[in-house]
C-alpha positions in Angstrom: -16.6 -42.3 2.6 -14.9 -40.1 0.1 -17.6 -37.0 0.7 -17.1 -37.3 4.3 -13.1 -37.1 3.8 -13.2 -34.1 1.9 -15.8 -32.7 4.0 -13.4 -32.8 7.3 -10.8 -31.7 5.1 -12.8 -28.5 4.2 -13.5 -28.1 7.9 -9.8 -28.6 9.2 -8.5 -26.2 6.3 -11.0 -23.3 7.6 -10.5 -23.9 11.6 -6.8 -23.3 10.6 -7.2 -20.3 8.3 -9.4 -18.8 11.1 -6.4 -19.3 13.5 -4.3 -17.9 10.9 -5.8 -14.5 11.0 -6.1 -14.6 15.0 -3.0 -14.7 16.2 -1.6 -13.9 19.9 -0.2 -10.4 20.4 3.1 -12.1 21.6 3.8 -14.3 18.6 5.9 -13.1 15.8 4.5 -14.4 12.6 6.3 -14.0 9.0 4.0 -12.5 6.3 4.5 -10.3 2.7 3.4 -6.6 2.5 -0.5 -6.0 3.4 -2.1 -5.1 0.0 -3.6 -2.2 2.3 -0.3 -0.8 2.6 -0.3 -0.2 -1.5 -3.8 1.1 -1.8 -3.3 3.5 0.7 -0.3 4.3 -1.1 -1.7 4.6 -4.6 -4.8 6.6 -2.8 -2.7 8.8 -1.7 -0.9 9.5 -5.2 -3.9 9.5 -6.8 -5.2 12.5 -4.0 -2.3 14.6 -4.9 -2.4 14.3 -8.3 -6.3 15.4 -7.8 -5.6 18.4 -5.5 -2.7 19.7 -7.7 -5.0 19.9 -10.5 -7.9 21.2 -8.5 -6.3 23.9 -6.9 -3.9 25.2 -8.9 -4.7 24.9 -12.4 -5.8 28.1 -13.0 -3.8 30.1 -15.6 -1.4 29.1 -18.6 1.7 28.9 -17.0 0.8 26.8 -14.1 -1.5 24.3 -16.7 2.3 24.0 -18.5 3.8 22.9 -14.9 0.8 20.9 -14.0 1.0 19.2 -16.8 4.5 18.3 -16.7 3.8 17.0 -12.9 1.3 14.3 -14.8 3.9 13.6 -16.9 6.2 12.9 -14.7 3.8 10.9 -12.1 2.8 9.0 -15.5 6.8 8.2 -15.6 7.2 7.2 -12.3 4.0 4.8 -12.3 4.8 3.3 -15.0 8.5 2.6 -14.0 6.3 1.3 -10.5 4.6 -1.3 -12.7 7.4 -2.4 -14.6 9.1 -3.0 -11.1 6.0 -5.3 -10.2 5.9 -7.0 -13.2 9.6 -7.9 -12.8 9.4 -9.0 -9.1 6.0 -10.7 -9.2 7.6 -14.2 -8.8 9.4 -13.5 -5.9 9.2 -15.6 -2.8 9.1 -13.4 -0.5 5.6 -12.3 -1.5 4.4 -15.7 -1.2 4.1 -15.5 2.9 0.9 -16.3 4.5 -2.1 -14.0 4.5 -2.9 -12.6 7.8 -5.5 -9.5 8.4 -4.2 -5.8 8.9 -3.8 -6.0 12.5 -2.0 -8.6 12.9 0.0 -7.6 9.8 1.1 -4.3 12.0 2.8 -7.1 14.6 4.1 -9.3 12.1 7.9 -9.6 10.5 8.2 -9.0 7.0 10.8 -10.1 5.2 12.7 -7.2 3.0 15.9 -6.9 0.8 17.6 -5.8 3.7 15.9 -8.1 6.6 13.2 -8.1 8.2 10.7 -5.0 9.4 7.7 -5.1 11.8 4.9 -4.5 9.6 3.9 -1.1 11.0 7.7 0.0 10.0 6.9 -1.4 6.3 3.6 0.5 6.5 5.5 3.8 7.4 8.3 3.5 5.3 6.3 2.9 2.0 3.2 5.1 2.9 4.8 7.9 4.5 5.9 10.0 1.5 3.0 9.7 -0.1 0.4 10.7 2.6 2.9 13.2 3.8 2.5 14.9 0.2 -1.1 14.7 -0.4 -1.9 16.4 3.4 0.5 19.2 1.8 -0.7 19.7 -0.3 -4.1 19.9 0.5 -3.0 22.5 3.1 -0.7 24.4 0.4 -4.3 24.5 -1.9 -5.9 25.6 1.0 -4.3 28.8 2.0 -3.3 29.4 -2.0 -7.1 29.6 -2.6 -7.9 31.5 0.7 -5.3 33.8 1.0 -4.2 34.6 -2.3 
């Protein structure tokens, strides 16, 4: 009796974390920030940390401003993690999981209010991306053209 309890309760909990992830288009569903969202972030960090160094580390006074650029994204990381650390508890993270797509249709809830999850996406991947496709073009033409 018991193992045939917990086996419908197995069975109910994944029929209703498969309708979880496939919500309608129309319904607005509350969720936390995609963890996609901070690894395309961080990738794109990480990328212009790469291409700075690849490109333009050739001669001793750009290694001096290079390295001072690691520096400071060393800084700034590090501040990022303290930030985590400090706000890891905080309900708002604690929304239910949902997949990517439907994260992009979903309200998340922010300091301010809530944003559609493709505004959240924007607003925290933007700069990042934006910089790395920089400067990989800036690379580009400084080792082709100069």
């Amino acid at each position: 009796m018991l193992h045939n309890a917990s086996n419908s309760i197995q069975q109910l909990a994944s029929k209703t974390s498969d309708r979880e992830t496939m919500i309608p288009a129309t319904q607005h569903v509350t969720t936390g920030v995609h963890p996609a969202v901070f690894k395309i972030s961080l990738v794109a960090v990480f990328w212009f940390v790469a291409i700075t160094w690849l490109y333009f580390a050739w001669g001793a006074h750009v290694d001096l401003d290079l390295a001072v650029a690691t520096g400071f994204f060393t800084m700034f990381f590090t501040l990022l993690l303290i930030a985590a650390e400090g706000i890891i508890k905080e309900p708002r993270w604690f929304q239910k999981r949902v997949n990517f797509r439907t994260f992009l249709r979903s309200e998340v809830p922010t300091y301010t209010g809530k944003m559609r999850g493709r505004d959240v996406l924007i607003e925290i991947a933007l700069i990042p991306v934006a910089l790395a496709f920089g400067a990989t073009i800036i690379g580009l033409a400084w080792v082709y053209l100069v």
